[in-house]
N, C-alpha and C positions, 0 to 999 in steps of 0.2 A: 504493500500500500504506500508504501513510500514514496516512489514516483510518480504517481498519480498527485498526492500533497506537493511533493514540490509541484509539479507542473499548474496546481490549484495557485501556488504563493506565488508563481513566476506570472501568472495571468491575471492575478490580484493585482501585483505590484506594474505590469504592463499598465494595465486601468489606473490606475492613480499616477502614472506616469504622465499618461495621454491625456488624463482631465485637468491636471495642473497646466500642463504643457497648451493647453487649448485656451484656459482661460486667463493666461499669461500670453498667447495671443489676440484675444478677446480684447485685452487691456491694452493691448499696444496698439494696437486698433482704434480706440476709442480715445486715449491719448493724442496719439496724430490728428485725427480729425479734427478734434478740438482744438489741437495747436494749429492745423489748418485753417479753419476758421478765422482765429483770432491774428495769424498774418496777414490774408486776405483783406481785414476789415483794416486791420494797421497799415499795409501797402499804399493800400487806396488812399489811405488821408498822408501818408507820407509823402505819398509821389506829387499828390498836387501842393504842398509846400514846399517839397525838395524841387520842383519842377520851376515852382516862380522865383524863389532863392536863387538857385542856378541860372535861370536864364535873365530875369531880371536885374540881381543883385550882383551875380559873378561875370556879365553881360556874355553867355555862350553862347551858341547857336543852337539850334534845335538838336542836332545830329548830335551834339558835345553833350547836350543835356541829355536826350536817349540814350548815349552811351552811358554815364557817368550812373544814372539811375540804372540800367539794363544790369552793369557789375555788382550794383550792391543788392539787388532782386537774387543774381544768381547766389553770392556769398551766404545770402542770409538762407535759402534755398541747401548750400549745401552741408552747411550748418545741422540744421535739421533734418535731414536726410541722416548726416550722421548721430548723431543724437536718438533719431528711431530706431538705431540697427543696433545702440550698443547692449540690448539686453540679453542677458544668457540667458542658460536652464538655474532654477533656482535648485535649494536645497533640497524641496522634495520630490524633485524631478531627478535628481544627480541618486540621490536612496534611494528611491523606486526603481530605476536602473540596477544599480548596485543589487537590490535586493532579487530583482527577475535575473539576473548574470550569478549570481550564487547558484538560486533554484535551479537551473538551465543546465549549469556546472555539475548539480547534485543527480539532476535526472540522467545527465549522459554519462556520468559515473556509475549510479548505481542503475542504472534496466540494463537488464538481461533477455534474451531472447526467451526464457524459461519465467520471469519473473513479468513478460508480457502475456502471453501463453496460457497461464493456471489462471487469473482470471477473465480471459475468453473464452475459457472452458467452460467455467462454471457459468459463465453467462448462457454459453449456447447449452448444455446439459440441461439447466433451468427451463431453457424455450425447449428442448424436445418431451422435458417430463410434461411438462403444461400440455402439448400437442395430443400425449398420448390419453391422457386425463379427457381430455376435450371429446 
């Protein structure tokens, strides 16, 4: 029965891998957008004072003022871009691994062709006595 318990904790520990790991994507998710949002609404009012600043005040041209604004659109862009990607696996994702690579470890140590076998037997022995009952 052994292998069979591991193979239960190693499918436990799968599931609580993949449900942190989903709602730790859930979250980054919902984070970005939100910080999307709030650029978007920022840019907008930035660009039209950076835009008369610049052109007005710094006396550019139009092309110089496109540019000038176009650069810091991108920086701030990659900024955040980076910033979304730095999240790892957390703690209970790194021991839910850990814990399914034990189990996984313990199952292909201990089955035996013998020790898969005797309860297949009993299973199917089960179904033919039922059959004959029947």
């Amino acid at each position: 029965m052994r292998p069979i318990r591991l193979a239960r904790i190693a499918a436990e520990a799968e599931g609580v891998r993949l449900r942190s790991m989903a709602s730790r994507l859930a979250t980054r998710i919902v984070f970005f957008v939100v910080a999307l949002l709030f650029v978007i609404g920022a840019v907008v009012f930035v660009h039209v004072g950076a835009w008369y600043w610049i052109r007005i005040d710094g006396g550019m041209s139009f092309y110089a003022t496109a540019g000038i604004l176009g650069g810091v659109d991108l920086l701030i862009a990659l900024i955040l871009v980076a910033l979304a990607s730095r999240s790892g696996p957390g703690r209970v994702e790194r021991e839910a691994l850990e814990v399914r690579k034990r189990a996984v470890q313990g199952i292909t140590s201990a089955v035996t062709l013998s020790q898969l076998a005797i309860p297949a037997l009993r299973v199917v022995s089960g179904m033919r006595q039922r059959r004959r009952r029947a």
